[in-house]
BATI-200085 format. One line per 3 residues: number of its first residue (from 1); their letters; for each residue x, y, z of C-alpha. Coordinates in steps of 0.5 Angstrom, whole numbers. Layout:
<rs>
NUM> A> X,Y,Z | ...
</rs>
This chain:
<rs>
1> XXX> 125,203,265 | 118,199,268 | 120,201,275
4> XXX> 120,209,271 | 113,207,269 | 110,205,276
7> XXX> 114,211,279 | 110,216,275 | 103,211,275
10> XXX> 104,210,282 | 104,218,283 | 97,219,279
13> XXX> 94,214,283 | 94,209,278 | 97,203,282
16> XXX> 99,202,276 | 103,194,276 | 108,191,270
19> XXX> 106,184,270 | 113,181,266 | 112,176,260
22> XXX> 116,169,259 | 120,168,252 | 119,162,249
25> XXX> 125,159,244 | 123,163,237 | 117,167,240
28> XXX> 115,172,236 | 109,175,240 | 111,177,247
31> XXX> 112,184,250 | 117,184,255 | 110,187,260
34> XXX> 104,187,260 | 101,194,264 | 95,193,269
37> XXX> 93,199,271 | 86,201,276 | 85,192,275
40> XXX> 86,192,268 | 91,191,263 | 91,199,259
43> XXX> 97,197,255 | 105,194,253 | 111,195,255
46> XXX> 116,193,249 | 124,195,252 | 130,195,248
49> XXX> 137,196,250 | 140,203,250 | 141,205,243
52> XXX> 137,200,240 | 132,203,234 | 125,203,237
55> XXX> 122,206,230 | 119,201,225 | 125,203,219
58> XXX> 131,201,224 | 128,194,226 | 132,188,225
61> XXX> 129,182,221 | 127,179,228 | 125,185,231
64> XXX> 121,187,225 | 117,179,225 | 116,182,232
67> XXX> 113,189,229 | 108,187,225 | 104,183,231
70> XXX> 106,188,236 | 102,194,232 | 96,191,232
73> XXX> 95,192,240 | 92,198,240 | 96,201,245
76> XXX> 104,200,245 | 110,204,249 | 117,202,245
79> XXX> 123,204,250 | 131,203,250 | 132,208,255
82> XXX> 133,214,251 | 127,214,246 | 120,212,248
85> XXX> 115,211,243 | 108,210,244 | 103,207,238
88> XXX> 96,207,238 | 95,201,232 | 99,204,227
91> XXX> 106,204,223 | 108,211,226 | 108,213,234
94> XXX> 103,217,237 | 107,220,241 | 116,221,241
97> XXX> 120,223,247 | 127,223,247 | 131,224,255
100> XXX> 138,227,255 | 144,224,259 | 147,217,260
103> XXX> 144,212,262 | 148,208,267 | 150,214,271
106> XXX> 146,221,270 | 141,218,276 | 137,224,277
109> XXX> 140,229,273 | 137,224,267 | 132,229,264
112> XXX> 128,230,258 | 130,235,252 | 128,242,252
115> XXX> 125,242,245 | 120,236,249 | 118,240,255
118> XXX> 113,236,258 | 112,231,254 | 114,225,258
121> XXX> 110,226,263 | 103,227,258 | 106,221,254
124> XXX> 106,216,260 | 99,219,262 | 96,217,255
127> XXX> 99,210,256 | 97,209,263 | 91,212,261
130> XXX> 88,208,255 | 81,206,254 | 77,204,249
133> XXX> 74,208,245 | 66,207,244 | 65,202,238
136> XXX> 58,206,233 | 59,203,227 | 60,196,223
139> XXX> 67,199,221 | 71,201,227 | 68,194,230
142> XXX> 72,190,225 | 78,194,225 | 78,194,233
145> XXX> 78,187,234 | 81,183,227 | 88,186,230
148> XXX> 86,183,237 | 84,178,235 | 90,176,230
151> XXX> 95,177,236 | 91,173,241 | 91,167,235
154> XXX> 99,168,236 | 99,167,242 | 94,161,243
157> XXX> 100,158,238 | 106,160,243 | 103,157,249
160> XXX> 102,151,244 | 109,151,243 | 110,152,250
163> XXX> 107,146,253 | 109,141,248 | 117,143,251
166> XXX> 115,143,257 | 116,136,261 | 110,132,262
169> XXX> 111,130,270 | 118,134,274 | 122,130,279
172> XXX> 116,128,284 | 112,126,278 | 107,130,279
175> XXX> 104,132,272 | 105,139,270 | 98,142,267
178> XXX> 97,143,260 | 90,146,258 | 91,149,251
181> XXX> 94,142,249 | 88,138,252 | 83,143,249
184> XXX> 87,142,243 | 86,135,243 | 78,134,245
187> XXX> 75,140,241 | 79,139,234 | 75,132,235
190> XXX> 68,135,237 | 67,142,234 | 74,144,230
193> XXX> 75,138,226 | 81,139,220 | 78,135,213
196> XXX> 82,140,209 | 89,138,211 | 90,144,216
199> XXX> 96,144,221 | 92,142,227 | 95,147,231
202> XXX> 93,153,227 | 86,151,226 | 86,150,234
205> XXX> 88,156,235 | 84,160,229 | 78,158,232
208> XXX> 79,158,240 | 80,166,237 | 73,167,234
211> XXX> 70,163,239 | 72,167,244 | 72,174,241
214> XXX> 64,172,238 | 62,169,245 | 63,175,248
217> XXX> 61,180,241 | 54,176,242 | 54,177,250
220> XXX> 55,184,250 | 49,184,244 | 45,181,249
223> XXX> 47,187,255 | 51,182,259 | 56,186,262
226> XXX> 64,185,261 | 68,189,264 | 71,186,271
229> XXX> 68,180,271 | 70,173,270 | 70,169,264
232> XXX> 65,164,269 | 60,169,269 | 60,172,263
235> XXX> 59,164,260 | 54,163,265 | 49,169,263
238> XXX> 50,168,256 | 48,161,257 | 42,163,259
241> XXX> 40,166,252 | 45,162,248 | 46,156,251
244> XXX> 51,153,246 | 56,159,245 | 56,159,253
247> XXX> 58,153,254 | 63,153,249 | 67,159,252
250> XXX> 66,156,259 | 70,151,256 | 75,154,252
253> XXX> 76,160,258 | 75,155,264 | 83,153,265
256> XXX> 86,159,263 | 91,161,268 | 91,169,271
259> XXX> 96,170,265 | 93,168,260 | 86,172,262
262> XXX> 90,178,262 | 92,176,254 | 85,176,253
265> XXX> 83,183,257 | 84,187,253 | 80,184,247
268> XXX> 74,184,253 | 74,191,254 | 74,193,246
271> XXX> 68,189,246 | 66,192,252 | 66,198,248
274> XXX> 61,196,243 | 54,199,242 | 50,195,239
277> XXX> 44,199,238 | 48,205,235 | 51,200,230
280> XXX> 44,198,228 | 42,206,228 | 46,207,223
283> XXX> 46,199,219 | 40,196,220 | 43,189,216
286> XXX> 49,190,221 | 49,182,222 | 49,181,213
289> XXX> 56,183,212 | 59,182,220 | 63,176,219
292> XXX> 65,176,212 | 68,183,214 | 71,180,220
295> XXX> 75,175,216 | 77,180,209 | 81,184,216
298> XXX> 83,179,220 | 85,172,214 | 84,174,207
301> XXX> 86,166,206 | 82,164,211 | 76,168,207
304> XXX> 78,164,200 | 80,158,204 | 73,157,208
307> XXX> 69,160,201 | 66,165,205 | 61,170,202
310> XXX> 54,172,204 | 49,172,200 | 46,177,196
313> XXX> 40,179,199 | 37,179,192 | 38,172,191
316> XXX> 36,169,198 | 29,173,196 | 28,169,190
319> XXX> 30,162,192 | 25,162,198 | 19,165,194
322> XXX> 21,160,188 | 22,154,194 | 15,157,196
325> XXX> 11,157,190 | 14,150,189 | 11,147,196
328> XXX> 4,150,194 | 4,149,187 | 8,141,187
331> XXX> 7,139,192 | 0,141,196 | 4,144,202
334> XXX> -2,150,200 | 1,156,206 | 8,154,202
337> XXX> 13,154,208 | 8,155,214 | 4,149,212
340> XXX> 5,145,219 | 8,139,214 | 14,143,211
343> XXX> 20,142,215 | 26,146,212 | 34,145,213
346> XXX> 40,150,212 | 46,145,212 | 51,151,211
349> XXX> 47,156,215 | 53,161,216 | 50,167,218
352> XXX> 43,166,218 | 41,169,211 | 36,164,209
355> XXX> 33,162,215 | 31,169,217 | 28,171,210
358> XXX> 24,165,211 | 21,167,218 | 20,174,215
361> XXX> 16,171,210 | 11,168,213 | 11,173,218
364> XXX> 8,177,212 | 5,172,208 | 0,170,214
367> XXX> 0,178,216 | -5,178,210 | -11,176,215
370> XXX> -9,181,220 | -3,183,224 | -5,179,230
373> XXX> -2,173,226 | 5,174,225 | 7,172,232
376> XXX> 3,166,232 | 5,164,225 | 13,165,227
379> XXX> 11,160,233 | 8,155,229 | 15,155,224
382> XXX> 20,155,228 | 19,148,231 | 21,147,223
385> XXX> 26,150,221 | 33,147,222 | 40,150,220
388> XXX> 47,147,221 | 53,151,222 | 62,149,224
391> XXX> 64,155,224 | 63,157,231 | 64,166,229
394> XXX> 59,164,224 | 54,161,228 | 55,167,234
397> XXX> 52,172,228 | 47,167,225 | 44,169,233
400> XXX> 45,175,233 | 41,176,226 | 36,171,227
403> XXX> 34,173,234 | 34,181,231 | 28,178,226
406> XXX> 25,174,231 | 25,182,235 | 22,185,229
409> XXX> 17,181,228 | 14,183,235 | 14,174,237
412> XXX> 14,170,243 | 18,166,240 | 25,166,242
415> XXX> 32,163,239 | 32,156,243 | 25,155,240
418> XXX> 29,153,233 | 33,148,232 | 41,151,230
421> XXX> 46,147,230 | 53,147,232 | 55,141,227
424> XXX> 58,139,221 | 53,137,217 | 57,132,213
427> XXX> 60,129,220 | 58,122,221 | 51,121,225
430> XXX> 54,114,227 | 60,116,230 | 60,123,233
433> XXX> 57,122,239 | 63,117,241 | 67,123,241
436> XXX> 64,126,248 | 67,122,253 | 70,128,257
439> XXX> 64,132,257 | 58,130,262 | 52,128,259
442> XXX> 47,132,259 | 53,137,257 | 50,142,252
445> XXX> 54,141,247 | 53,134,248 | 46,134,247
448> XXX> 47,140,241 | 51,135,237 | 46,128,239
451> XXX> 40,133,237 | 44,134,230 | 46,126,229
454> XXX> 38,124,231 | 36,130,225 | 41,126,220
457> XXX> 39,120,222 | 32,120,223 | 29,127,221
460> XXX> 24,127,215 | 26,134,212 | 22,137,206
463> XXX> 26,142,204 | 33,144,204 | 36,150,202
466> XXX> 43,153,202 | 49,157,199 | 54,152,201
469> XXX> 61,155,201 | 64,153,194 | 71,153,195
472> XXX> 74,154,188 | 69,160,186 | 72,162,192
475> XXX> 79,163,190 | 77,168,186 | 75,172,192
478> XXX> 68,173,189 | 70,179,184 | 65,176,180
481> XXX> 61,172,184 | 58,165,182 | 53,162,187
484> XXX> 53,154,187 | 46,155,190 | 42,148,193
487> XXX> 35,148,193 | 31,140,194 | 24,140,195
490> X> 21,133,197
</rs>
């Protein structure tokens, strides 16, 4: 059946290649192939033995465990020989061909039924054929990459599993490498700690996804190209901009074997797909509701479990002006949060929301003596203003949105000008940077989390302004919505 596959790619030029997928003991994940077409993976191939159901309805329990991860790639050929079934994403095959014959002795004569006509052959074409299709609206990203990125969290679990079954050195002592297990092992101590009794493994997992996935979101942002090029590269381009987000997948991307790459693929060419500038056409606020969206789809536990909500706009409106109107009025800061003596600090930054409303209420109040002072006036606050972030998706947005606002009011002031952190903010400032011994210094991620510590330890701050994640409010979902705001003015 794959070498049917090839056969027929290979006569539309497709040079089409079946890379098979090794089984772990109770994996759940894995397609039998992963299908590379023109130098990139277009699809899966799942084969089931002759007379086996390759229909949802007639799976057994372990098929159907297979099932629910294998539906949310988006493009999937079933086959038991007989029946071929490709999926697009969902429940029900796009597209159903049936031949006729025996298997083991119809050779040549195997043939597709009459009532199919040619339907085998337009079924491997589409399939061989995939693309993505272009990404204009906040809905269809969500609804593109969440399932992606579901199945890419799986599979970084298998390998896990993987790893830990595999001997630590063979006969000739020679050690067999295990990336996942090393990168488990640092960043679970430098960015990914568990405070909350997460399986250490899952928590690993979960957050190496959306890093990748929001990396390389915030790298087509900002038009570094994706597709045919190596993860090296990418994360060094993004760097440029974003220094944090590229180190961290540089990192996280740069022991990943071949076939691991080719898990990942197929979510880099989604990304790929995205137009940003269509999308914010369309949502202007695109960033406001980007990530809360994302983990509705992609772990509704999740969401509840990390008390992730936005912020009414409304809200965050009021709490800086009433903050501002404190500075002026309290506390002799007579310019409110663009006097030069206000430093502000954001230790539950999320994505950005409370941050940007201060830039652009500067931006307006000192826009009162003239348009030319926007852009100097922005300038002089960004030094001032602080934010704190652990959720590395999280903090992509929040660079994505700032760096919108730090565009709309046409400045010169560019992102690494603010002080946003990668960091825990409740972490210990005495101790964290003992934990970097496995990176260089001079690391961008080492001086990342320094530059935090020494805010903790020494910054004198004026203002603090926050809607912390307030887990309990959470497990309601937010129906109705209670806000444990923090506002400290001194």
């Amino acid at each position: 059946m794959a070498k049917l596959v090839e056969t027929f790619g290979a006569r539309w030029k497709l040079r089409p290649r079946l890379h098979p997928e090794y089984s772990l003991p109770e994996a759940r994940v894995r397609p039998d192939y992963a299908v590379e077409t023109s130098g990139r993976i277009t699809g899966f191939l799942e084969l089931k033995a002759p007379g086996h159901d390759v229909t949802p309805d007639g799976f057994t329990k372990r098929d159907r465990e297979q099932w629910e991860l294998m539906r949310r790639l988006p493009n999937v050929l079933y086959s038991n020989g007989h029946t071929w079934c490709l999926y697009r994403g969902g429940s029900r095959p796009l597209r159903t061909v049936r031949l006729e014959g025996d298997l083991y002795r119809s050779g040549s004569r195997l043939r597709i039924s009459a009532a199919d006509g040619g339907a085998f052959r337009d079924l491997l074409r589409e399939f061989l054929g995939w693309q993505p299709r272009r990404i204009t609206t906040v809905g269809q990203l969500v609804s593109s990459i969440a399932p992606l990125c579901q199945y890419l969290r799986e599979e970084v679990l298998e390998q896990l599993a993987l790893e830990r079954r595999t001997p630590d050195g063979t006969r000739s002592r020679r050690l067999v490498p295990k990336p996942f297990t090393a990168l488990a092992h640092h960043w679970s101590k430098v960015l990914f700690p568990s405070t909350d009794g997460q399986d250490p493994d899952h928590l690993f997992a979960d957050r190496y996804t959306q890093t990748i996935a929001f990396a390389l979101l915030l790298a087509r942002i900002e038009n570094v190209p994706l597709a045919d090029r190596n993860f090296v590269d990418v994360a060094h381009e993004l760097k440029a901009e974003n220094t944090v987000m590229g180190r961290a997948l540089q990192l996280l991307t740069e022991t990943v074997d071949a076939e691991f790459a080719r898990r990942i693929d197929t979510l880099v060419q989604v990304i790929d797909a995205v137009d940003w500038e269509a999308i914010r056409a369309r949502t202007p606020d695109a960033h406001v509701h980007l990530y809360e969206d994302f983990l509705q789809e992609y772990d509704r536990d999740l969401r509840k479990r990390s008390g992730t909500y936005y912020t009414p706009p409304r809200l965050v409106k009021e709490m800086v002006r009433f903050t501002d109107a404190v500075l002026r009025t309290r506390l002799g800061c007579v310019e409110g949060f663009a006097d030069e003596q206000v430093t502000i600090v954001d230790p539950a930054m999320g994505t950005g929301t409370f941050l940007s409303e201060i830039i652009d209420r500067v931006a307006e109040e000192r826009s009162r003596r003239g348009e030319g002072f926007r852009g100097e006036a922005v300038e002089q606050l960004a030094g001032r203003l602080i934010g704190f972030e652990r959720q590395m998706a999280a903090y992509a947005v929040a660079q994505m949105r700032i760096t919108q606002t730090l565009r709309k009011q046409v400045t010169d002031t560019q992102l690494g000008d603010l002080r946003l952190h990668l960091a825990d903010t409740l972490a210990d400032p005495y101790e964290r940077a003992t934990l970097f011994t496995f990176l260089p210094d001079g690391d961008p991620l080492v001086e990342n989390t320094r530059k935090a510590d020494w805010i903790k330890r020494e910054q004198k701050v004026t203002v603090m302004i926050s809607n912390p994640p307030d887990r309990e409010r959470a497990e309601g979902e937010g129906g109705q919505r209670r806000f444990r705001s923090v506002i400290l003015v001194g």
